[in-house]
Residue, then its C-alpha position, 0 to 999 in steps of 0.5 A: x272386440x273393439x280397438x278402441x273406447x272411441x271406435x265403441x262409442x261409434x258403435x253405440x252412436x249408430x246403434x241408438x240412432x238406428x234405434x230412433x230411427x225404427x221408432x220413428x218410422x214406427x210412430x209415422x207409419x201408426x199415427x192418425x191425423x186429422x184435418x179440418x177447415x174452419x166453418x165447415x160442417x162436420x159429418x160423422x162417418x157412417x158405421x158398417x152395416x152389420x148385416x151383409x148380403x152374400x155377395x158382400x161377404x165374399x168380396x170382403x172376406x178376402x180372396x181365400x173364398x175365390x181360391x175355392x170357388x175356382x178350384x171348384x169350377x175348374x173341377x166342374x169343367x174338368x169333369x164336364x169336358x174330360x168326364x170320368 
């Protein structure tokens, strides 16, 4: 497989540093840090509200609820300017 045990301790060497490298980018990209300036007044962060309106909740759910209600209006048009 390998010519040598040095060309395999080179293999092994790029590997592990890979491997540091990944967890590294891991940790970086999953770390929460925060910032503050002495004497500064501290201000919790307000919490969601539980209740939501209507629209609220389809402008935060995602964009499969825009997916319907296009489908549904391009129906609706369809059927009012084709009619069947």
């Amino acid at each position: 497989m390998w010519k040598s045990s040095e060309e395999f301790v080179n293999h092994l060497r790029n590997d592990l540093l890979l491997g540091i490298q990944l967890f590294e980018e891991k940790v970086r990209k999953t770390t929460l840090y925060f910032a503050w300036l002495e004497g500064e007044e501290v201000k919790p962060e307000r919490m969601m509200e539980k209740k939501k309106s209507i629209l609220g909740k389809i402008f935060s759910s995602g964009m499969y609820v825009f997916f319907i209600i296009s489908i549904a209006v391009s129906i609706f048009f369809f059927l009012l300017f084709f009619g069947v």
